[in-house]
N, C-alpha and C positions, 0 to 999 in steps of 0.2 A: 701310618701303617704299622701295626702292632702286634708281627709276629717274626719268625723267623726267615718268612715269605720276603722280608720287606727289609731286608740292612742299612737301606740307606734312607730311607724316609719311613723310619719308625716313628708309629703314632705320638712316642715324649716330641719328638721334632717339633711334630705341629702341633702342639699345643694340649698334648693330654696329661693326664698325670706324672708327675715327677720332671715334665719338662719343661723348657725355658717359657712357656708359658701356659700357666695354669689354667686349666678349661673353668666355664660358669659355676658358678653356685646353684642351690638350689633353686634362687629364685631366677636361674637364669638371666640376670644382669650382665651378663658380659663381660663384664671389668675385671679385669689379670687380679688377682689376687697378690701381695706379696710374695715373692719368691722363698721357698722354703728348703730345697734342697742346693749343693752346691752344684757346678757345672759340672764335677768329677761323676758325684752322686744320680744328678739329675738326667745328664745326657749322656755321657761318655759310659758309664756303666751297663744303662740301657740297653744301649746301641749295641755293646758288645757285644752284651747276651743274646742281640737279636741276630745279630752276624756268628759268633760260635755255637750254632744253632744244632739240631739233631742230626739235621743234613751232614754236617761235618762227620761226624761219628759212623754215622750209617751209610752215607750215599758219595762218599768223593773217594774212596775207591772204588765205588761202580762206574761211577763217572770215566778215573782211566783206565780202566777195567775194559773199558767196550769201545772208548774213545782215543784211547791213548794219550801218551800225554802233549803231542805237540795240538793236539785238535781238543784236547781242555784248555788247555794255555789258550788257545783261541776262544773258546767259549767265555772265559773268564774276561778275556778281552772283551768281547762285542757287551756281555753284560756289565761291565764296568763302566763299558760307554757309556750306554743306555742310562745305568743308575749313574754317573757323573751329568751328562747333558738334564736329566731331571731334578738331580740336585742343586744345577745353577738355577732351573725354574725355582726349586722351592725356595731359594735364599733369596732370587727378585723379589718374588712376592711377598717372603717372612720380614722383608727387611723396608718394606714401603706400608705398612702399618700392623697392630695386632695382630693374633692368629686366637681365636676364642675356642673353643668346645668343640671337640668335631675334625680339626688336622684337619689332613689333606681335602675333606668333604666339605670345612666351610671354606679353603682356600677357594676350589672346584665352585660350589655355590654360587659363595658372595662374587665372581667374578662374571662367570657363563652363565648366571641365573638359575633360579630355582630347576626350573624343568629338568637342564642339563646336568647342572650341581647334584640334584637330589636323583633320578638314574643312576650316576654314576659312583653317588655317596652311598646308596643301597648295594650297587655290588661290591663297589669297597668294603661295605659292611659282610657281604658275603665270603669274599675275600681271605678277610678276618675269621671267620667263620671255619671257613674251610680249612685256612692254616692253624686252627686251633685242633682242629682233628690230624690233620698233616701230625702234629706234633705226640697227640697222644698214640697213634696208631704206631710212631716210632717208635714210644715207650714202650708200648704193648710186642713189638717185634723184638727188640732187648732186652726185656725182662725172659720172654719165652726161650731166644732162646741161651739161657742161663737154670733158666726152671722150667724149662717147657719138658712135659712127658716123652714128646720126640725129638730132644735134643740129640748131638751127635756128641761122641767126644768122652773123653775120661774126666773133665772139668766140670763137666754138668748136671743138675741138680735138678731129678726127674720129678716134680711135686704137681705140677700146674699140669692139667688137661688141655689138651690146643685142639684145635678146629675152628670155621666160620663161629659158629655161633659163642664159643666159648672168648673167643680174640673178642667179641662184641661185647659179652658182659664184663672183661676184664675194661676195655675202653668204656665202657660205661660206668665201672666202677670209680675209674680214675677221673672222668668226669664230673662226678660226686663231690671227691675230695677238690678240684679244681674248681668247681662252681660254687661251691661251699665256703672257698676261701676265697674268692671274688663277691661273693654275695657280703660277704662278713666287713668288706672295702678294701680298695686298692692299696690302703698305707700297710697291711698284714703282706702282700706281696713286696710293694717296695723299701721295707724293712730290710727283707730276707734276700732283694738283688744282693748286697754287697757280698755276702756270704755268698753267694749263688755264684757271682762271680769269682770268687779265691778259688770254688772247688773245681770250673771249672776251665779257668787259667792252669790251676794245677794238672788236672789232669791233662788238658792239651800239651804242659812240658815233660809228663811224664810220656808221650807217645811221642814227643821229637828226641829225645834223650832215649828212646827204646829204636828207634829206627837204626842209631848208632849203637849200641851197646850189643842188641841182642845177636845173639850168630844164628846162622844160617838154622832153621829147623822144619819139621812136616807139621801141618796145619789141617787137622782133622774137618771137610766140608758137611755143609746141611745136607740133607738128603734133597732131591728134588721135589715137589709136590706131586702128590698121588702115585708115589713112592712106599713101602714098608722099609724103611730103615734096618729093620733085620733079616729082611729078606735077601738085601741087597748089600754087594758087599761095600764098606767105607773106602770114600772119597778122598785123596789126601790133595793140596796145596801146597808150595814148596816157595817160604819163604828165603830168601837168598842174600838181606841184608846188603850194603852197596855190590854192585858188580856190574859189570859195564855191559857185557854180553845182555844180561836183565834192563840195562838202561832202553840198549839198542829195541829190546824185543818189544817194549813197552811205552816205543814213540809213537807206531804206527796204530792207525786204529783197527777194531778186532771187536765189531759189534756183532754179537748173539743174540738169544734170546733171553729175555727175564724171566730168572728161574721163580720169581714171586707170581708173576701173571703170564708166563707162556708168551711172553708178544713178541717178535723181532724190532730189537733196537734200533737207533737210528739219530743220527747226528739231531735231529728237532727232539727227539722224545729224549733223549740223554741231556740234552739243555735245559730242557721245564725242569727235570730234576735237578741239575745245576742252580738254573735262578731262583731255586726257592731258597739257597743257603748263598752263593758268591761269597763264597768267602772258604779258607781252609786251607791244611799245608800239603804242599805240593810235593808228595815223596815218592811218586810213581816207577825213580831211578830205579828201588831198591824190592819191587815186588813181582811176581810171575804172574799168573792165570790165576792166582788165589782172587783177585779182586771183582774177577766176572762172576765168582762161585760164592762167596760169602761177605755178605754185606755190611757183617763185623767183625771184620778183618782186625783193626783195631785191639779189642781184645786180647785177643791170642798173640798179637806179637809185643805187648806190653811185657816192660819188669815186673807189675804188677798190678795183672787184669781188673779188681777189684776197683783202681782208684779211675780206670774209663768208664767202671761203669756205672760209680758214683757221679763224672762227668755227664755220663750220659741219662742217666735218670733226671738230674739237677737241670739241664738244660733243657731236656723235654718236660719237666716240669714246669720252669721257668718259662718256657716259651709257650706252652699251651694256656699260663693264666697270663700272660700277656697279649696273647691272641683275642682270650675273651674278654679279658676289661678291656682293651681299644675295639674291640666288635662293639662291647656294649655302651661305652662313651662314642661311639658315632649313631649306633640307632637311639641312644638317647635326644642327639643334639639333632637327627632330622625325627624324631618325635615333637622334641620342643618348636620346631619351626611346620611343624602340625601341616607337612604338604604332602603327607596321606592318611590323613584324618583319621577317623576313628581307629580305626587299622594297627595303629602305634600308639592309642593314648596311653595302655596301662604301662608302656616303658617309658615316660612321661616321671612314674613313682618314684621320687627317691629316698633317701633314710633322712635322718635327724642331721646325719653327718655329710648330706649332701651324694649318695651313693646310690647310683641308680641301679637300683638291685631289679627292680622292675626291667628294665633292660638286659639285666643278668640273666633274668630268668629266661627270657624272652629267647637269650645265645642259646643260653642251656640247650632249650629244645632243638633247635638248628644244628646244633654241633651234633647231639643225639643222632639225629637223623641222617646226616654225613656220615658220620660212623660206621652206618650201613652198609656203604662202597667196602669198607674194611681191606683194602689196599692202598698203601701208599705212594706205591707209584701211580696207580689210576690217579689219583687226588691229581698228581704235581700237575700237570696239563691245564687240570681247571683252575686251580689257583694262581698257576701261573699266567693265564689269559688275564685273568680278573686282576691282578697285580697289572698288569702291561697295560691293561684300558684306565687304570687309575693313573697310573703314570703321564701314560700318554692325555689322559685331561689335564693335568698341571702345566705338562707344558704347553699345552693348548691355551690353557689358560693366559700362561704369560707371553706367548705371542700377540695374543689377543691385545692385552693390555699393551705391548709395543707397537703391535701396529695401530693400535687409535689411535696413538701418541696425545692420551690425554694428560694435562699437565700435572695432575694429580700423580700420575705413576714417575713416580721419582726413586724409585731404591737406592740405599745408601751401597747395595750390593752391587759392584757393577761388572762383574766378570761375566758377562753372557752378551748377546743379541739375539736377533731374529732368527739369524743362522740357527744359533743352534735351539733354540726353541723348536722350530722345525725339522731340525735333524733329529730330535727326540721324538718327534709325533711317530716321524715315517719311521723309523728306525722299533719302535714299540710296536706299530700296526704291522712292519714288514716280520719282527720276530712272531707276532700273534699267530698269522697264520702259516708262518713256516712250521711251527710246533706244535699247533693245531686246529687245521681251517674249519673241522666243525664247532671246534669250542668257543672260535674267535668268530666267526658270522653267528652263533649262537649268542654269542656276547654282546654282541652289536645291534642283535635283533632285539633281546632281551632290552638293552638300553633304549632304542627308538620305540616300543611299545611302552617302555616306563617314562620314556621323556611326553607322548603323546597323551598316558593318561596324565603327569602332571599339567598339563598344559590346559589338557579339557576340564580341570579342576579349578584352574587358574593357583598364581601362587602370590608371595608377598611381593609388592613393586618396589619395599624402599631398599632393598638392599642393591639397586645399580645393575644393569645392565649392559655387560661391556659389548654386546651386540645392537647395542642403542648408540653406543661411541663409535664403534665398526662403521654404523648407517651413517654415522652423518659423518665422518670422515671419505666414506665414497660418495654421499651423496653433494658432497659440496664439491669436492673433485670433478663430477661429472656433470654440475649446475657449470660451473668456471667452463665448461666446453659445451654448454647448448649454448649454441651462439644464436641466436634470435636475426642476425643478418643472413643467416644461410638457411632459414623459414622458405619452404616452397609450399603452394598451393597444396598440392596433390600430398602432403604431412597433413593437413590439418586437421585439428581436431578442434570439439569444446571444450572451451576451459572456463569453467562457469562461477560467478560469486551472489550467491543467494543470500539477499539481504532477509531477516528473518527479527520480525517486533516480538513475537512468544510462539516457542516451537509446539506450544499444546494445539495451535491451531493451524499448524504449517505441516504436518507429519507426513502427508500424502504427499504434498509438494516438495520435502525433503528428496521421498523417495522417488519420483519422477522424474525430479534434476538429476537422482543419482541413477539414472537409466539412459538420460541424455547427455553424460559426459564422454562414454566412448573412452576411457581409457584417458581424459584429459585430465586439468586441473580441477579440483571441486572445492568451492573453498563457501564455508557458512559465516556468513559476518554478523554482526549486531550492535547498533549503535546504541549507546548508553548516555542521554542526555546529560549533561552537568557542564560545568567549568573547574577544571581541577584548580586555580588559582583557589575559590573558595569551599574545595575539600580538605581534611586533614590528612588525605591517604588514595589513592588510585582506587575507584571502586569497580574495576574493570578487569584487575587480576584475579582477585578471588572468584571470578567468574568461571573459569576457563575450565577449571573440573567439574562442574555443573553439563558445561557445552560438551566436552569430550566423554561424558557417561552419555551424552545422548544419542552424540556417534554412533557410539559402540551397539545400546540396546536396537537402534533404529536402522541397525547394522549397513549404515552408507561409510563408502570410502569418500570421506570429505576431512579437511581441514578446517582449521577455526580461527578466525582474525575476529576480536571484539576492540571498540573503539570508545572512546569518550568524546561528546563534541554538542557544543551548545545546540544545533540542531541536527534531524535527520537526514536532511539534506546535505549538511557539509561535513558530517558524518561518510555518509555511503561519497561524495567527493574522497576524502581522507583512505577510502577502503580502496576505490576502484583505482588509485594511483596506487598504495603501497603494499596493497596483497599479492601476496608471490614474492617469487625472487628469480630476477636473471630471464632467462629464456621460460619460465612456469609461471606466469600472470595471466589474471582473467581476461578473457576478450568478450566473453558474453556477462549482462547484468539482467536477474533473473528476480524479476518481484513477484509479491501477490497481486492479485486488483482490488482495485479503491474502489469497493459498492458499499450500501448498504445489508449487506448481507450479517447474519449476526454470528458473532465465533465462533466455531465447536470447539469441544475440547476432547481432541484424540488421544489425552493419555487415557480418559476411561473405556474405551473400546480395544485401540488396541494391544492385542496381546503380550505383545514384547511388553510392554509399560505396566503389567498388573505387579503390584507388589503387595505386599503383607500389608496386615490393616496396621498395625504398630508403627508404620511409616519407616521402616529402616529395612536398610538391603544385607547382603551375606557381608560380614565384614562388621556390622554395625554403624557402616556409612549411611547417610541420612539417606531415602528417598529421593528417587527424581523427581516427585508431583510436588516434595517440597521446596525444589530450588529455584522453581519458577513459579512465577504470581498466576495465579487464575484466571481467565480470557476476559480480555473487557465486555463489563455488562454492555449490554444494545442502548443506545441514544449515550453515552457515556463519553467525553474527548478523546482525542487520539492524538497521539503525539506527531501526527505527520499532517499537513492539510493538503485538502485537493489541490489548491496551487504546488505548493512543495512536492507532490507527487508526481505530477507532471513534468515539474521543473529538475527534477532526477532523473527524470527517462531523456527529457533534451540534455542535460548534463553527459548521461552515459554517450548518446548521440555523437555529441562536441567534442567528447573524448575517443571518438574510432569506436565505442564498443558495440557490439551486439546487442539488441535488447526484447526481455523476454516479460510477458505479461500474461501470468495464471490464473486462472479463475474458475471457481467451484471446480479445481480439482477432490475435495470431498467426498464428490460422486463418483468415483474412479472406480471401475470394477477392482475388489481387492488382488483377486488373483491374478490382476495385471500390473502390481504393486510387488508382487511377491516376486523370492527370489529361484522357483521352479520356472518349467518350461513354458508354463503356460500351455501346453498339447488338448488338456483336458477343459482348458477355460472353455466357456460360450463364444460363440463366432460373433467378432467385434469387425464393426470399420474402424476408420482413419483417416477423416476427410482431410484435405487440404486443399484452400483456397488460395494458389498462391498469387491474386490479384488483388490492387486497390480495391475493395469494395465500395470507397466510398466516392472516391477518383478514377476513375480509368484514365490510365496513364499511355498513349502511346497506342492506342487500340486496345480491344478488347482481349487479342489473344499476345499480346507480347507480355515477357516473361524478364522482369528486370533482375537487377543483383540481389534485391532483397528476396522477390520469389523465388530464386534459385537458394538463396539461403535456407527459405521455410521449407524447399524439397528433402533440401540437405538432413533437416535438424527432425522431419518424420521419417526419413527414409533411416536418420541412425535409432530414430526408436524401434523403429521396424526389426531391427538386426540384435534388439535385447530379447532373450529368450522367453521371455514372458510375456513378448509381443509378438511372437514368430505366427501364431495362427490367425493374426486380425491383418483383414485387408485394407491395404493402402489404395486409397480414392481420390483424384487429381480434378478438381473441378475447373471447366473452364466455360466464361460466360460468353455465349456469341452473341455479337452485334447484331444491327439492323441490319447493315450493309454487308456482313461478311458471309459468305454460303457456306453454309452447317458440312463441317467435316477437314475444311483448309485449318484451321488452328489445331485440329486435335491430332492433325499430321504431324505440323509440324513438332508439338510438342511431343510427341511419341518420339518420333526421330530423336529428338532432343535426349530423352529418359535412357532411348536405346544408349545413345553416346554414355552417359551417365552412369548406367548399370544399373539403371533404377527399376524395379520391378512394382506396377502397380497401374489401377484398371483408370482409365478416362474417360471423364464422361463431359458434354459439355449441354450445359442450360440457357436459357435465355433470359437475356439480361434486362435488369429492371430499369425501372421505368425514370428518366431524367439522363437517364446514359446515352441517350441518343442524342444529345442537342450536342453539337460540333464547334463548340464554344472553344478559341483557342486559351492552348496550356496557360496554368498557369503556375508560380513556383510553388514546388510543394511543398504545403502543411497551410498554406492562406485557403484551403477548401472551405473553414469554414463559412466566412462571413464574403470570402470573393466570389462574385458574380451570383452569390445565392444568398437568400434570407435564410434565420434561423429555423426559420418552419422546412423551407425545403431542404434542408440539409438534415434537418430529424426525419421526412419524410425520406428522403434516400437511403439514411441509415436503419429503419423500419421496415422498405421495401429488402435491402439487402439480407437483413436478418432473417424476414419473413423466407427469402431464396435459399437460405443456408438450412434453416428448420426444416422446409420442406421435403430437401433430400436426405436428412438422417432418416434411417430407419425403413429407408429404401432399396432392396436390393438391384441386383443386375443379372439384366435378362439376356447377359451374354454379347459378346461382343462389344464389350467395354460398352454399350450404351445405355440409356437409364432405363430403370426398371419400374416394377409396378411395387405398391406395397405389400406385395405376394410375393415371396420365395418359390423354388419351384415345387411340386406335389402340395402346394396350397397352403403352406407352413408360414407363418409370420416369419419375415427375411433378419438378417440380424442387423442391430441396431449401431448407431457409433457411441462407440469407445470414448471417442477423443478429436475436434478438432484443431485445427492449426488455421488461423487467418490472420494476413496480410495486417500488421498493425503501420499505419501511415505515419510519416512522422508529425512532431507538436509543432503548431503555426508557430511563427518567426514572433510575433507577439505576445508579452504572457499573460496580458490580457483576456487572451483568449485561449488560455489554458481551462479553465472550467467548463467551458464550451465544448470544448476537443476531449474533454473526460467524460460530459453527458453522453458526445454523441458513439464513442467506445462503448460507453454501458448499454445503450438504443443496442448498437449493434452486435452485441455479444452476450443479450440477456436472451434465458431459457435455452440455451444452445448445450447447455449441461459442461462437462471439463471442456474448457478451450485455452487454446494459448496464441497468445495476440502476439508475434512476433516480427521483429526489422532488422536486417541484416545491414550493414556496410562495409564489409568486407569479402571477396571472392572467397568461395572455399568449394566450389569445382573444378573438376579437370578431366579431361577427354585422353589426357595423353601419359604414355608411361610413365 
């Protein structure tokens, strides 16, 4: 912080010029350069300067002027706090590794992230900005009035024209000379601190040595503005030198108005003016009413006015090209970190000698434009919010960092904790809006629309995320208390792990899992055959940024577990035990289906996946279309076989899970893919068959645990917004023996308990379902009590049952319809259906078998999902 605004966290602290650590090079490397100055020179000199600032001279008899002095002492209090509790932040953090280019902005950054970092680094820059005008405007107020044409006084030297616009060119003049001599490089200024500092040490002892010396005298006042000065007669002040009666009068406080801006003072508005200086000598014992009436006061009660106001030109000098080289060494270093691109590049330029003059220029204009306001107490308010929100980031910052308690933050500094980390947030935010609630929700606001466009910009990932350390310090905290024994029914959610061979041909089905998770686990695996015994290196890690850019583009909330394992098989074995953690493991396993179908490849269609033809993304990152192999040609091996396929789905089975089977999801209407409402889509069904179709189990109309599961898992696609206008359709098949209308009660009733919303219809059932053959265990359907002919001819007749009712509407009253909508309109078609997948015979033998007769019965049905529950997941009751 690099002006007079900022005493205790001047920008040398953090790392700018002349301080303990040297900011970047040209080429922006980073690395401290050799230390060139001593700590006298380096920080201690600085620092002063930035604390015996113009405020002193000008503004700390206004101070007790209007406050008095027991309620400055208290100002000076609360602000010392403030800047001491900030200050333990800045030495945790200075003291647990470098501080580069940038102070307080890269501290802010590199900690809270770009987003945050760079917001709050830009207003710090403004900051800067502000108190670099802060400081000439003072100038411009001390010079005038000593030469101003409407000075008062026998001492003053009537040469300089004053008014608005005349105070502007004088600040703009001085501007000149200040940005001239910053442009030229910062070593022309930090030469000229040491000197800077003798003249004004000196003259600070010559005004404590006048407080004593001088006696009692009258002190001729400025006239008030919009005033004639000779019209009106002179004002006098009546300095009075110690005197106790003068102590007494001068405890209590005695706020006016500001003869500069007309405004009624006020304990907040008299502190913005305070904290831009904290600092100065308290000699309020020894003055009257002079202090509310003339702001340089100072002057006139000196042995010898000239050498305050050598002080005071020298320190508003010094302070205003200190403002603007740390304005311009911070928007250089968030130039360099280019997270608002074009915007900043030409302050990017810097000299031969490493001087970002291009950033110089860049203040120049800025400060110019402040200048404007051309009041200096206007100024304090907003510099002074802007000072408090940078503050208050720091110490946010190093909260931050103690509360992750990651092992990395070790400061060798250890006089703080959390306490007070957090006593400086609230303590910054609580003074922000005491002094001024519109500057400070203006500053907040200003902050959250720069954190948001950084954010929609995206920024760099390597510099750490201490809101990534946050996450997963609560999120393991609160994994340690999902207790998985206190799982009830009526919680239950999908928690689903999509096994995925090449995501160019799974994209749809990415997205349909991530519509059927319901707020559960989603988790994307991938088995990568090999035996690491005879690799040189794990080829399974360098994966994992390939799978998480696909996340992102295919914008599903899912995690990524990749595996190594001689086959696929004991691969997805290896997933469905160790994916997740604690109470967040998959219970459902979600595949594609095993046909001959031939791959698409969905990164050329869709849109999120289009990138440049050069094959590299923003960033210069490779390509997604390059990080994955291109879909297996047609007739080509596969790394999985129809037994192995099989023998995965009874795998998940044996293990409790869920298991889900997709097929020509491909065809999926897109806009039921997308992440809108869907209001506007085409009118979709949603059949669900949730009956054996290949077995009827138990009668035709009973509804086992698995059918209620496949209710369960359409009824939650139902509730994704992109499915909100396709109808949900409950097919139930009636027997020979059962009279049309008894099952579809009962199931109704059922739905009502349920809260199921969706129309019933029931068909009649095909043909081989009627033989009263007793049960027998299920998954032996193939080959017991049936040959293979009639077990494909069941599976042929059930298929041929399910086709026939897509694309049939309802003629009301839940019962079937013609293939006429009503006013003669072709009815709408389905969507999507869900059928009953049976489980794999007890033999694996006849696992091929039970794969043909799936595909019989699930071919031309368009998207279908074959799915088997084994676990409840409804509930009727509270």
């Amino acid at each position: 912080m690099a002006s007079e605004s900022s005493p205790l966290l001047a920008y040398r602290l953090l790392g700018e010029e002349g301080g303990a650590f040297p900011p970047t090079g040209a080429g922006g490397s980073g690395v401290p350069s050799a230390r060139k100055l001593s700590t006298f020179l380096g920080v201690v000199v600085p620092t002063v300067l930035s604390m015996f600032s113009i405020v002193v001279f000008l503004r700390i008899g206004f101070v007790v002027g209007h406050a008095g002095l027991l309620q400055a002492l208290a100002m000076l209090l609360v602000a010392y706090i403030i800047l001491a509790l900030t200050v333990l932040s800045v030495c945790a953090i200075a003291t647990n590794g470098a501080v580069r280019g940038g102070g307080a902005y890269f501290m802010i950054s590199r900690t809270l992230g770009p987003e945050v970092g760079g917001s709050i680094g830009l207003m710090f820059y403004l900051a800067n900005v502000c108190g670099c005008a802060v400081s000439l405007l003072g100038l411009v107020e001390s010079v005038l009035d000593v030469f101003g044409a409407d000075v008062t006084g026998a001492s003053g030297i009537r040469v300089l024209p004053q008014g608005y616009g005349w105070n502007l060119l004088y600040g703009s003049l001085l501007l000149g000379l200040v940005g001239g001599v910053c442009t030229l490089g910062a070593g022309l200024y930090a030469r000229a601190s040491f000197l800077t500092f003798l003249l004004v040490s000196g003259s600070l002892a010559s005004v404590l040595v006048s407080f004593v010396a001088m006696k009692p005298k009258d002190i001729q006042l400025a006239p008030r503005p919009g005033t004639n000065g000779s019209a009106v007669p002179p004002r006098y002040g009546h300095f009075t030198g110690f005197n106790g009666s003068t102590l007494k009068d001068n405890l209590g406080a005695g706020y006016a108005e500001d003869y500069t801006t007309g405004a009624m003072m006020t304990f907040a508005s008299v502190f913005a003016v305070l904290f831009n200086g904290c600092t100065g000598i308290m000699a309020g014992a020894n003055m009257s009413t002079l202090l509310q009436e003339d702001y340089g006061f100072f002057r006139g009660i000196s042995l010898w006015p000239p050498l305050v106001l050598i002080g005071i030109y020298a320190t508003a000098l010094s302070a205003s090209m200190s403002s603007l080289i740390g304005a311009s060494r911070i928007l250089h270093a968030l130039a360099q970190d280019d997270l608002f691109g074009v915007i900043l590049a030409p302050a990017k330029v810097v000299s031969g000698g490493g001087n970002p003059w291009g950033a110089v220029l860049y203040s120049w204009g800025l400060v110019q434009l402040v200048l404007l306001a051309g009041k200096l107490n206007t100024l304090a308010a907003v510099v002074t919010v802007f000072y408090l929100v940078a503050y208050a980031a720091v110490d946010l910052s190093c909260l931050s960092l103690e509360w992750a308690s990651a092992p990395n933050f070790r400061p060798t500094f250890n006089l703080f904790s959390w306490h007070t980390c957090l006593l400086g947030v609230a303590s910054c935010l609580l003074m922000m809006f005491l002094i001024s609630p519109g500057a400070a929700g203006g500053s907040l606001l200003l902050m959250g629309l720069l954190s948001a466009l950084l954010t929609a910009r995206g920024g760099p990932s390597s510099w750490g995320y201490v809101s990534q350390a946050l996450l997963f310090h609560q999120v393991r905290k609160y994994l340690l208390r999902l207790d998985v024994r206190k799982e009830h029914v009526k919680f239950w959610r999908p928690q689903l792990l999509l096994l995925v061979g090449n995501p160019r041909g799974a994209l749809p089905l990415l997205r349909l899992a991530n519509q059927l998770k319901k707020g559960g686990l989603y988790v994307l695996g991938h088995v990568t055959l090999g035996d690491l015994d005879s690799l040189p290196s794990d080829p399974v890690q360098p994966q994992y940024g390939a799978w998480l850019s696909l996340v992102d583009l295919a914008q599903v909330k899912a995690f990524v577990d990749l595996t190594l394992s001689p086959s696929v098989r004991q691969g997805a074995q290896h997933l469905l035990r160790i994916s997740g953690l604690g109470g967040m493991k998959p219970n459902t396993l979600v595949l594609g289906f095993y046909d001959d179908a031939p791959p698409q490849d969905h990164f050329l269609t869709d849109p999120a996946f289009s990138e440049p033809a050069e094959g590299t993304r923003e960033g210069g990152s490779p390509a997604l279309s390059t990080l994955f192999p291109p879909p297996r040609a047609p007739g080509s091996p596969r790394a999985l076989s129809p037994q192995d396929y099989v023998a995965t789905v009874a795998d998940a089975l044996k293990m409790n899970k869920n298991v889900v089977l997709a097929r020509a999801c491909g065809a999926l209407p897109p806009e039921r893919l997308s992440r809108g409402s869907g209001s506007s889509a085409q009118l979709h069904h949603v059949d669900v068959w949730p009956l054996n179709l290949l077995r009827p189990r138990g009668g035709p109309g009973y509804v086992d645990v698995c059918g209620l599961f496949l209710l369960q898992m359409a009824t939650i696609l139902s509730m994704v917004p992109a499915w909100h206008s396709a109808r949900l359709r409950i097919f139930l098949c009636l027997g020979p023996r059962e009279a049309p209308g008894a099952a579809e009660g009962r199931l109704r009733a059922l739905l009502s308990q349920l809260r199921i919303r969706a129309e019933v219809q029931e068909v009649p059932w095909g043909e081989g379902a009627e033989t009263g053959e007793p049960e027998e265990e299920e998954g032996d359907f193939v080959n017991g009590g049936r040959g293979d002919e009639e077990a494909e001819a069941l599976a042929c007749s059930a298929n041929a049952l399910v086709r026939a009712q897509q694309g049939r509407g309802t003629a009301g009253g839940g019962g079937p319809g013609g293939p006429e909508g009503r006013d003669g309109e072709e009815g709408p078609t389905t969507a999507l259906t869900f059928l009953y997948l049976p489980r794999p015979p007890a033999d694996p033998a006849r696992y091929p078998r039970y794969l043909a007769l799936l595909e019989v019965l699930s071919r031309d049905l368009g998207p279908t999902l074959l799915v088997h529950g084994v676990t409840p997941v409804t509930c009727t009751d509270l």
